[in-house]
C-alpha positions in Angstrom: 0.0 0.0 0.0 1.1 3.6 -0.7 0.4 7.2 0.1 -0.5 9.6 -2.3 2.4 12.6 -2.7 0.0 15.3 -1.8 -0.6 13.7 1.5 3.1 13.4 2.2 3.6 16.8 1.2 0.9 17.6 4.0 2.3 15.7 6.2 6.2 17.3 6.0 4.8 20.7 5.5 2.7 20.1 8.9 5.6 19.1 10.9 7.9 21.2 13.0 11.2 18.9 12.5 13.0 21.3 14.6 10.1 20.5 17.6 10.3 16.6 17.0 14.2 16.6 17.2 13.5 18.6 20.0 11.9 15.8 22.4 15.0 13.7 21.5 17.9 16.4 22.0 18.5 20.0 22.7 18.9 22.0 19.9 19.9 26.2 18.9 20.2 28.0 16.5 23.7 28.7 14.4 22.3 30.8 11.7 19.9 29.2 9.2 20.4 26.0 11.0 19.7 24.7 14.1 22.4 22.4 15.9 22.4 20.0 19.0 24.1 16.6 19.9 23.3 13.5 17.9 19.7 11.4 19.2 21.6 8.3 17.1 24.7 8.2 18.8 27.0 9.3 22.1 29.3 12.5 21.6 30.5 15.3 23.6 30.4 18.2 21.1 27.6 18.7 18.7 27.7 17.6 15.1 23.8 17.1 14.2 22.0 20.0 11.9 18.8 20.6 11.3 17.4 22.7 8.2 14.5 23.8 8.9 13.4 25.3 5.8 13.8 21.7 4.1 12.6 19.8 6.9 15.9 17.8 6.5 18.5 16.8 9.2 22.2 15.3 8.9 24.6 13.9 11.6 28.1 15.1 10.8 28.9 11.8 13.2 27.5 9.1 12.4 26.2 10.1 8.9 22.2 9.7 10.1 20.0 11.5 7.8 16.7 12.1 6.7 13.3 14.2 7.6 10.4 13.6 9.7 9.5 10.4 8.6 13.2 9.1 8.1 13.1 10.7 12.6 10.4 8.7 13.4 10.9 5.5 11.7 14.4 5.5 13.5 13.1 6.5 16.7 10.2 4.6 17.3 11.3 1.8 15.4 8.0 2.0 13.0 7.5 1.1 9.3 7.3 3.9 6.6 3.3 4.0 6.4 2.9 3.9 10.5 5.5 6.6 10.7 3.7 8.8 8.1 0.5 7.9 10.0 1.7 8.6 13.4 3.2 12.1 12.1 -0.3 13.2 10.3 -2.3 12.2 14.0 -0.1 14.8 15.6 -0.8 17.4 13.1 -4.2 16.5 12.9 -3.8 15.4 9.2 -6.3 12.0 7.5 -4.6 10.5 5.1 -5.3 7.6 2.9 -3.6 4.8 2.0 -4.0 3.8 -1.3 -4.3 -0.2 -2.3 -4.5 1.0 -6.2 -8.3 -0.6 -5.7 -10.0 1.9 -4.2 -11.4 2.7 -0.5 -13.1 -0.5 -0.2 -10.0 -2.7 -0.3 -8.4 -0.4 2.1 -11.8 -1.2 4.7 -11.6 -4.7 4.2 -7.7 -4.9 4.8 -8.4 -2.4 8.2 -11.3 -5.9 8.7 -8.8 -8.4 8.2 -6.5 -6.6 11.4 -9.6 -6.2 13.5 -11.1 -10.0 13.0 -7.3 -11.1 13.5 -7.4 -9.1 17.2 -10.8 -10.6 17.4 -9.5 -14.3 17.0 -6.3 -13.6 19.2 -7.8 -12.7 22.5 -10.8 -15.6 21.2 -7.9 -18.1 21.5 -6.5 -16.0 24.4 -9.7 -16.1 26.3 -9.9 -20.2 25.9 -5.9 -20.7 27.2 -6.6 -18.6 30.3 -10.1 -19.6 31.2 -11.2 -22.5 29.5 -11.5 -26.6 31.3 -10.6 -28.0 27.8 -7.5 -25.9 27.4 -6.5 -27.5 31.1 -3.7 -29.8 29.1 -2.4 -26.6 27.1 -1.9 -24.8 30.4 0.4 -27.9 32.0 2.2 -27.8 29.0 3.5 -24.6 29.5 3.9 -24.4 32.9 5.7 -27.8 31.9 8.1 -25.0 29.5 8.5 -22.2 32.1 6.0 -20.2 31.3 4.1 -18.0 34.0 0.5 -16.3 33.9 2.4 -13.6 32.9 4.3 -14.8 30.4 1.0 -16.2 28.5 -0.7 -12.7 29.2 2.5 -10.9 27.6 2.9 -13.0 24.0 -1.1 -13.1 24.3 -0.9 -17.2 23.9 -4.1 -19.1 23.3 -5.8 -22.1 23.2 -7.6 -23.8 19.8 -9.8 -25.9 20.9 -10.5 -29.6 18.7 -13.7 -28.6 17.9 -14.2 -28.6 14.3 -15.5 -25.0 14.3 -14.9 -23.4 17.7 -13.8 -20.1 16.3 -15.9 -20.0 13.0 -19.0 -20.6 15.8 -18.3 -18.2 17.9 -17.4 -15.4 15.4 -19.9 -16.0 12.9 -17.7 -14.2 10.0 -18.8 -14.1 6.4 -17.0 -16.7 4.2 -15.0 -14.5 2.6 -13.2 -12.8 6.1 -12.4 -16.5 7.5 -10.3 -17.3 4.0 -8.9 -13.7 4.0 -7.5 -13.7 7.5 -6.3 -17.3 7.0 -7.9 -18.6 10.3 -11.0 -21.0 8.6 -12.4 -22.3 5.2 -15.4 -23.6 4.2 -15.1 -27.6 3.8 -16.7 -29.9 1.1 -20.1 -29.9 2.8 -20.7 -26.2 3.1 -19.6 -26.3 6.7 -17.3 -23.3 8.5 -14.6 -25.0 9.5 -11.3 -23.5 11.5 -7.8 -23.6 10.3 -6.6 -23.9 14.0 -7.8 -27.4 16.1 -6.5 -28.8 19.6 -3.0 -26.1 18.9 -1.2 -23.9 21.7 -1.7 -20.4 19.5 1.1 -18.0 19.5 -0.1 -15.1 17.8 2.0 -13.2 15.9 2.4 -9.6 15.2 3.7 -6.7 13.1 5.9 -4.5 14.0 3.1 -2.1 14.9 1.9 -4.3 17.2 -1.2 -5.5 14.7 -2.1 -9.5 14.5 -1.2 -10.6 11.4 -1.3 -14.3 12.0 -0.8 -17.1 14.1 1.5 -19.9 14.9 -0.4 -23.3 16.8 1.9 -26.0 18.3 0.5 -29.5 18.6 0.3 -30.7 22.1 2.9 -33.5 22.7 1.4 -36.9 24.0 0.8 -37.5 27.8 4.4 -38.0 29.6 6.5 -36.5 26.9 6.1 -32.7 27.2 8.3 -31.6 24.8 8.0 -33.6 21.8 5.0 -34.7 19.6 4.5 -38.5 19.4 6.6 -39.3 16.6 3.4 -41.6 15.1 1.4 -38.6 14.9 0.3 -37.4 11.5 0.2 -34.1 12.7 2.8 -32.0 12.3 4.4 -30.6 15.2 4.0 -26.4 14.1 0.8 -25.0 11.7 1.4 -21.3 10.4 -0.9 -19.5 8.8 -1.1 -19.6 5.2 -0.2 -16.4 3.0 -2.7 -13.5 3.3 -3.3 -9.9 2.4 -1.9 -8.6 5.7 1.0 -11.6 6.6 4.0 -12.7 4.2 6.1 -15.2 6.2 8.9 -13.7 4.3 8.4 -10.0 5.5 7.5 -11.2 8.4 9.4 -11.9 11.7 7.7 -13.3 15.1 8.4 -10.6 18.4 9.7 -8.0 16.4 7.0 -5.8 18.1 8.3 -6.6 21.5 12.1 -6.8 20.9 12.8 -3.8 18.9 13.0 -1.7 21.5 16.1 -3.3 23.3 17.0 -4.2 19.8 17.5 -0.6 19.3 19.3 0.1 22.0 21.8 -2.7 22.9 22.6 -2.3 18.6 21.9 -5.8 18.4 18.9 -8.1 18.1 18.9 -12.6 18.1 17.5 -14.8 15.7 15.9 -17.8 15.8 13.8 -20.6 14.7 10.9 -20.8 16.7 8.5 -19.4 18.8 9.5 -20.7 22.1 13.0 -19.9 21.3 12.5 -16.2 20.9 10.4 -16.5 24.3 13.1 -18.5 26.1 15.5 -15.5 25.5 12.8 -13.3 26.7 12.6 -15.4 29.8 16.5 -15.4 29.9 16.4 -11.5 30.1 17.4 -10.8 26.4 14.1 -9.3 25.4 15.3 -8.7 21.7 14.8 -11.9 20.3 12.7 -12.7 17.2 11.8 -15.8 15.1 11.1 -16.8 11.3 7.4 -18.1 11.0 8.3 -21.4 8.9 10.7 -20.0 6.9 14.7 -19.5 6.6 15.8 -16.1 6.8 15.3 -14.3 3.8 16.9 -10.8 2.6 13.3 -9.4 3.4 13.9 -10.5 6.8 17.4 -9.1 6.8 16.8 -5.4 5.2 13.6 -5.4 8.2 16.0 -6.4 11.0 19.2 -3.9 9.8 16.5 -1.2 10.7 16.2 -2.1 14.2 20.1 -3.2 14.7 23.7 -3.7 13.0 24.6 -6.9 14.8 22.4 -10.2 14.0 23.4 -13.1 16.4 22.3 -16.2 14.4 21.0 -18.6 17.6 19.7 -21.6 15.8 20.1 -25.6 16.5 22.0 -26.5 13.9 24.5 -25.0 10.7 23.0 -21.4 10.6 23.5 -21.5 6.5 21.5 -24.6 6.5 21.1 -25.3 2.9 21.4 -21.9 1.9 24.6 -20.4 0.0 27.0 -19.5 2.4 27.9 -16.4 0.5 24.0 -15.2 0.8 25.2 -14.0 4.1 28.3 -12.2 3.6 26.8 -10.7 0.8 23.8 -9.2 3.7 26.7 -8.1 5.5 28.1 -6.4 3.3 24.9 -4.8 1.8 23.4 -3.9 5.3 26.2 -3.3 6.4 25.8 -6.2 9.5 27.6 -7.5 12.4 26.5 -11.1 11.4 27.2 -13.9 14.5 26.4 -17.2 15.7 25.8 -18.6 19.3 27.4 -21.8 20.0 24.8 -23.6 21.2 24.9 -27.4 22.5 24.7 -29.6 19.9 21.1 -30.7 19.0 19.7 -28.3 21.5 17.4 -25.3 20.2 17.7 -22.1 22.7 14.3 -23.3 24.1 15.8 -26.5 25.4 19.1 -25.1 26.8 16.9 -22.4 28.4 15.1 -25.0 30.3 18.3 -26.3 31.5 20.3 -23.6 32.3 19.7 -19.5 31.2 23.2 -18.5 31.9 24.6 -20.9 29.5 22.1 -19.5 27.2 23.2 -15.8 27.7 26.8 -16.8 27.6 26.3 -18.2 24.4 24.8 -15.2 22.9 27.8 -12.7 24.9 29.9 -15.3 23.2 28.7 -14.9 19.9 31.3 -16.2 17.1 32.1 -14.1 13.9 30.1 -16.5 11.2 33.3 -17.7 9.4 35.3 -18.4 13.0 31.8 -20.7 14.2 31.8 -22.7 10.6 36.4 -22.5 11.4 35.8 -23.6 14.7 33.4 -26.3 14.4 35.1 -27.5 11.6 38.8 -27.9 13.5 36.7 -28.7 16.5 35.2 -32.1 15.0 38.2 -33.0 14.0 40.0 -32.9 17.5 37.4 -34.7 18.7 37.8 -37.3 16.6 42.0 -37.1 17.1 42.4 -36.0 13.6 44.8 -33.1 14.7 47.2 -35.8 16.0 48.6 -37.1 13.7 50.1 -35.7 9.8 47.2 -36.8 7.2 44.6 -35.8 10.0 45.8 -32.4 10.3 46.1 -32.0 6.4 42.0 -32.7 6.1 41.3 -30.9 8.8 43.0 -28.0 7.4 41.8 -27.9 3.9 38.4 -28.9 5.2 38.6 -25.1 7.1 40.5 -23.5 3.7 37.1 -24.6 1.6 35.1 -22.4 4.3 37.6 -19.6 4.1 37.8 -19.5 0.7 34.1 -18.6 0.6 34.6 -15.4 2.1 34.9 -12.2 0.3 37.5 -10.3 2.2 41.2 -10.9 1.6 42.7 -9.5 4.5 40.1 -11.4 6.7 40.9 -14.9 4.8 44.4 -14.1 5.7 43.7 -14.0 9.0 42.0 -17.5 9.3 44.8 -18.8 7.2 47.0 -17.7 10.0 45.0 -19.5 12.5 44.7 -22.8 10.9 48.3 -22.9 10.3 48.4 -22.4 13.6 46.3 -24.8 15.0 47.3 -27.6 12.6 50.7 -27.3 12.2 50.9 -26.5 8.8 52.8 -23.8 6.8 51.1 -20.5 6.1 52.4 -20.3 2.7 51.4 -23.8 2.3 47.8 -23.1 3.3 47.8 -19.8 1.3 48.8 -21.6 -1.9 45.6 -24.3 -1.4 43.5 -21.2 -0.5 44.1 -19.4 -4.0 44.0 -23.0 -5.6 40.4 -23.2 -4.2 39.3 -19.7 -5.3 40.6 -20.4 -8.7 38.6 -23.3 -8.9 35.1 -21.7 -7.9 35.5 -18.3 -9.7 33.9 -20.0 -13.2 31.2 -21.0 -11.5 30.9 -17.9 -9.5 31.4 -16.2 -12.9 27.7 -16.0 -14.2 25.8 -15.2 -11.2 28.5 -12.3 -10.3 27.5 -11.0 -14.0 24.2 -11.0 -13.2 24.8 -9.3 -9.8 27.0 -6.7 -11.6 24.1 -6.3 -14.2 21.2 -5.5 -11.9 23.8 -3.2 -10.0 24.9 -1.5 -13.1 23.4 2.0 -11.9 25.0 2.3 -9.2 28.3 2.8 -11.1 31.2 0.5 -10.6 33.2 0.6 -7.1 36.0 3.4 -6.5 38.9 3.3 -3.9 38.7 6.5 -1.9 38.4 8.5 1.0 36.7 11.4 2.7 34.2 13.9 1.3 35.5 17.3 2.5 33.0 19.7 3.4 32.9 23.6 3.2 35.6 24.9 5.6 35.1 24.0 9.3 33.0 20.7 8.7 34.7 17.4 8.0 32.2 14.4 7.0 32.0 11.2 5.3 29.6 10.6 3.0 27.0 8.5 5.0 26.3 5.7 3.1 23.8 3.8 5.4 20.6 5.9 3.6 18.0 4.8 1.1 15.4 5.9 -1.1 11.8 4.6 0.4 9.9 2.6 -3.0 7.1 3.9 -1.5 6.0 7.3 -2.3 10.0 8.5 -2.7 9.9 9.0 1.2 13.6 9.4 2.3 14.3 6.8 4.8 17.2 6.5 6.9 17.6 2.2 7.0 20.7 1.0 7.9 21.7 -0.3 5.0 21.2 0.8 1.3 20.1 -1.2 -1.1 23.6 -1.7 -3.1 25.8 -1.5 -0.3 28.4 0.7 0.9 31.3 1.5 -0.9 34.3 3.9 -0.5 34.1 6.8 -2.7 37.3 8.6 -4.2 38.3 12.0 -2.7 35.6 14.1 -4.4 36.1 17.3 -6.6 35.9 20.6 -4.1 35.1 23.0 -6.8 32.2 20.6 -7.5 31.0 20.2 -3.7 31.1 23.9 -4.0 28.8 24.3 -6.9 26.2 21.6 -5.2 26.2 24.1 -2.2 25.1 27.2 -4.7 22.9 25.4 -6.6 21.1 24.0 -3.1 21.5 27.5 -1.3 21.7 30.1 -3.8 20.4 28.9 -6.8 19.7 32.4 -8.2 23.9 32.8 -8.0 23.8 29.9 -10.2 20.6 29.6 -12.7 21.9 28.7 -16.3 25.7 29.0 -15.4 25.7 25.4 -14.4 25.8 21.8 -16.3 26.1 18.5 -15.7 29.1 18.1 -18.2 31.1 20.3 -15.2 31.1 17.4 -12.4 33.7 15.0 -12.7 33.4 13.3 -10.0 30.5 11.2 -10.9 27.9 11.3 -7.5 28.1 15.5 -7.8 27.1 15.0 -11.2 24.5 12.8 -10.3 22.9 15.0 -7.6 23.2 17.7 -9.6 21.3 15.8 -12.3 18.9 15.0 -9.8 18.5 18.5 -8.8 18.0 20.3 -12.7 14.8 17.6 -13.1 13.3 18.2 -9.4 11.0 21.1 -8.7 12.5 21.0 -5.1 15.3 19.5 -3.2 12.9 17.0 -1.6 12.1 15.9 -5.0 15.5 15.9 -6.3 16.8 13.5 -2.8 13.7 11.4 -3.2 14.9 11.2 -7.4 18.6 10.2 -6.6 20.7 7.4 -6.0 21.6 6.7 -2.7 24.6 8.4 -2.8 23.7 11.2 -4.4 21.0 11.8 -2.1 23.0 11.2 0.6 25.1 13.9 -0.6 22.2 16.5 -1.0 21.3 15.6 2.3 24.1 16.6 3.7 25.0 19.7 1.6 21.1 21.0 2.6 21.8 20.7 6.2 25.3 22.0 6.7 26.0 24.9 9.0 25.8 28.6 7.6 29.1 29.5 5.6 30.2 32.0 3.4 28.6 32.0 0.2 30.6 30.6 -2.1 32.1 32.7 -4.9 29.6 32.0 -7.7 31.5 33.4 -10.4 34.9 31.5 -9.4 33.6 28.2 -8.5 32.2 28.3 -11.9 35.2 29.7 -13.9 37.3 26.3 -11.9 34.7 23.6 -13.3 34.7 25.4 -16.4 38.7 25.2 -16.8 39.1 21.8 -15.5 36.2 20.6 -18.0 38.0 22.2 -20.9 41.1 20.6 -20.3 39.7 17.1 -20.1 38.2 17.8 -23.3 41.3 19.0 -24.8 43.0 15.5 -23.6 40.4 13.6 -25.6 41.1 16.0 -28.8 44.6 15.3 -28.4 43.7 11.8 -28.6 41.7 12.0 -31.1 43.6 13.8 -33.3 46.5 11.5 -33.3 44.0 8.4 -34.2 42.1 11.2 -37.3 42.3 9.1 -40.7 42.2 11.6 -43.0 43.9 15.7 -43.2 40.6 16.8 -43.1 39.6 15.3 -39.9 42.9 16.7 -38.3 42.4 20.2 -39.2 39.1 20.3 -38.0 40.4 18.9 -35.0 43.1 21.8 -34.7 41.1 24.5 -35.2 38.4 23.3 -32.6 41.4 23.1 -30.1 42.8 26.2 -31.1 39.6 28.0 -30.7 39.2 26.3 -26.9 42.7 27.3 -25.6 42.3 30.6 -27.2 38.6 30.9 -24.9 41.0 29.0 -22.0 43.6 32.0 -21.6 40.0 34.2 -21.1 39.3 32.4 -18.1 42.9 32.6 -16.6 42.8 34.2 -12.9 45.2 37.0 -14.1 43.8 40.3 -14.2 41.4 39.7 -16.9 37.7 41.6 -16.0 34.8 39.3 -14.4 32.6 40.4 -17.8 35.6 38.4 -20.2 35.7 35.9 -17.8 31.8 35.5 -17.7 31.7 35.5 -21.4 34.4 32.6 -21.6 32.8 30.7 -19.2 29.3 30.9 -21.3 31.3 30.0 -24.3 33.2 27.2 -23.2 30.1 25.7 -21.5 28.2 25.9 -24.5 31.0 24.0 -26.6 31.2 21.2 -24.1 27.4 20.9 -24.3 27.8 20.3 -28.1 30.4 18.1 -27.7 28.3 16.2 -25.4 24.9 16.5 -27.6 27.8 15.4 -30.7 28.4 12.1 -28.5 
């Protein structure tokens, strides 16, 4: 669902950013701009700026960034459409959100939430109050779980009756398939979706019921495990419906962002009880797939709420997945990815029962992804006294090499090379030979799908080696890299990952940084005196690009790239300085564009085929050096220097247009 661009235009206009900011940190006023220490992270002297006039922010710090709705999506930890929401109900704005089917899909999804609550405290009701749910009860009690515990994940209780729910509800056909909770069966009875099942509702990150989880009871005796000659299985989710996607969605997210948030770090698990059991453990900040593996959906979600994932499963946390779909999240999200060693063939559920403090070490422990697959690989094989003797060690080692080799990092790989060597007795060089044997041999197959990666990447330009971005005199900042561009609605949103990653930029062009600050703060300095063809360095260009097809600068952010955005961003809501000289700033990009185009006639005139071609060439240089001397900082008047500058930019237009 989205929201139309005149309501989020209400919604910005409506909002004092200077007054939300405001309930997070103090702010005052340095000129134009208001300044106050960071709400995102610790610091002693303040480096976060507010422009008012744009309703834009920027954290010289730690590179935060964004307006209103980017503020409270990373305060309160809300989704874009409950942020925009929760903005408009403090200006007293109604909005809409459009389905692209009209208002009455947008009541009957509003339906769906409200007969979801309805069947949640239904099934809630049964498991505190009911005589049948009397076996559910021991059950948990049997887990650890209190009356309070039940009364804070809002557990329930399906009865076996055929239609318990359906009954009691009395819901039109239509709203029982919908919400996933009941179906009509082949004689024209209601019939629920949930029978004789310990219900763990789940929730949105709003808080809404979106669906719900039911857990068979385990026979008599054996209260942890299903009979294994049951036909049942031992978990039923609900299926796939307009307001759940298992894939988008991740089980206690509404109750553990908050530490999430604030410890920089949030567990994942596999099941329900898990993500309890940490709860119960004192690590409130635990949440769990609903039936799925982890999918990048899951991912981007979580690297809102926290950098650090600590991967507390029962087994392999790659499973059957790629290995390399992991680094490549961490690198993307930029993400702290890490496993708990748990006991082998215990889920955190099961240690939990036994001992919570092994349970909390294991997440304080938490291993680096490639040291728990290192460890567990040299680990086997000293168990099995493989590391005792020559051949032994050799597997053992080149069994770690094939997991090393897998990730992307040189300098990392290195390291682990180092540490096998260590711990098997083997030569480094010896190791590091088998290592790039290893990548040799999977880079073919590798090969395609990294073309196809590149492909579907291609706009954000290839990767530079680099540096800093240097600011206007007095600021030093990196170009935060950590934003993104909303789909929906062009809403800048401040996630903590981008959608292609971060990458290191080269040292950018000052003259160009320069003309980004006139054309953002004094455009009238700047109106037809600037081009694209001026920016060499290639994210100026393309926020300048951005900016000559926008009617405003929220447009033009909402238009660019990431890092072009980023760098609007934080150009818009820099400190006052002095204005920069329009008509030198200009004259520089002007000079330094010529000259690059006199390199490529230079080049071209030694590859002409013919006399004619060369002359032409000749004269076209001549006439540019001759308009290049015009623009020389010697004493010539601003009015020559003006009329060069016209001149030449016109010509490199042409050449452009010519292209």
């Amino acid at each position: 669902m989205g929201i139309s661009e005149e309501d989020l235009a209400r919604v910005r206009e409506a909002t004092d950013l200077v007054a939300l900011v405001g309930l997070h940190t103090a702010l005052r006023r340095q000129g134009r701009r208001w300044v106050g220490l960071c709400p995102f992270h610790a610091e002693k002297s303040p480096s976060f700026s507010v422009n008012a006039e744009e309703g834009l922010y920027y954290c010289f710090g730690c590179k935060a960034s964004g307006d209103a709705i980017t503020f409270v999506r990373d305060t309160e930890h809300l989704d874009f459409a409950d942020a925009v929401e929760r903005l408009a109900a403090r200006a007293g704005i109604t909005i809409e959100r459009q389905t692209g089917l009209g208002a009455p899909e947008q009541h009957w999804r509003q339906r769906l939430f409200d007969a979801m609550a309805e069947a949640v405290e239904f099934y809630h009701q049964r498991m505190l109050f009911s005589p049948d749910a009397a076996r559910a009860r021991e059950y948990l009690r049997s887990r650890g779980y209190d009356g309070d515990i039940v009364r804070k994940f809002k557990l329930g209780w399906a009865p076996s009756d055929w239609d318990a729910l359906s009954s009691a509800v009395r819901w039109p056909e239509r709203l029982l398939k919908d919400t996933g909770l009941g179906m009509v069966n082949k004689i024209g009875r209601k019939q629920d979706f949930f029978r004789a099942r310990v219900i763990f509702p789940i929730f949105d990150p709003a808080g809404r019921a979106v669906a719900l989880g039911g857990r068979i009871l385990p026979e008599p005796g054996q209260l942890t495990r299903p009979s294994p000659f049951s036909s049942e299985p031992k978990y039923r989710n609900s299926p796939e419906t307009p307001i759940y996607s298992k894939r988008r969605v991740l089980y206690g997210l509404n109750w553990a962002k908050d530490e999430a948030a604030r410890l920089d770090e949030i567990i994942v698990c596999e099941g329900y009880t898990d993500a309890i059991a940490f709860y119960q453990a004192g690590m409130a900040r635990a949440v769990a797939t609903c039936g799925t593996t982890l999918t990048e959906d899951h991912v981007k979600l979580l690297s809102r709420h926290a950098h650090r994932l600590i991967l507390a499963y029962d087994a392999d946390p790659a499973g059957q997945r790629a290995i390399e779909q992991y680094y490549t999240w961490e690198h993307r999200y930029e993400l702290d990815v890490r496993v708990a060693d748990l006991p082998s063939g215990m889920d955190p559920a099961e240690v939990a029962l036994k001992d919570r403090e092994a349970l909390s070490n294991a997440v304080s422990k938490a291993k680096t992804l490639l040291g728990y697959r290192v460890d567990r690989i040299l680990g086997a094989s000293a168990q099995k006294g493989e590391l005792a003797y020559a051949e032994g060690r050799a597997r053992a080692g080149e069994l770690a090499l094939r997991a090393v080799a897998e990730h992307p990092s040189d300098l990392v790989r290195d390291q682990y090379v180092m540490m096998i060597a260590d711990r098997c007795r083997i030569e480094p060089e010896r190791l590091r030979a088998l290592l790039a044997r290893l990548r040799a041999s999977s880079a073919s197959i590798a090969l395609g799908s990294a073309s196809s990666r590149q492909a579907s990447q291609h706009r954000l330009q290839e990767p530079q080696d680099g540096g800093l971005l240097e600011p206007s005199p007095g600021v030093r900042a990196t170009l935060r890299k950590d934003s993104r561009i909303t789909e929906q609605q062009g809403a800048i949103v401040s996630d903590k990952a981008g959608p292609g990653g971060r990458r290191d930029l080269k040292a950018p062009s000052r003259p160009g940084l320069e003309a980004l600050r006139l054309a953002v703060h004094r455009p009238d300095l700047a109106a037809g005196r600037l081009e694209w063809v001026l920016f060499s360095d290639p994210v100026q260009r393309r926020a300048f690009q951005a900016l000559a097809g926008a009617n405003n600068l929220h447009q033009a952010i909402s238009a660019a790239d990431a890092e072009a955005a980023d760098l609007l961003l934080m150009v818009a809501a820099e400190p006052d300085e002095v204005v920069p000289d329009a008509e030198g700033v200009i004259a520089h990009l002007v000079r330094e564009a010529t000259r690059r185009a006199l390199a490529e006639l230079s080049v071209a005139a030694r590859l002409a085929s013919s006399d004619e071609e060369r002359t032409s060439i000749a004269r076209e240089d001549a006439w540019a050096r001759l308009m290049l001397e015009e623009l020389a900082p010697d004493g010539t008047s601003p009015a020559a220097v003006a009329e060069a500058a016209d001149h030449l930019l016109a010509w490199l237009l042409r050449r452009e247009e010519d292209r």
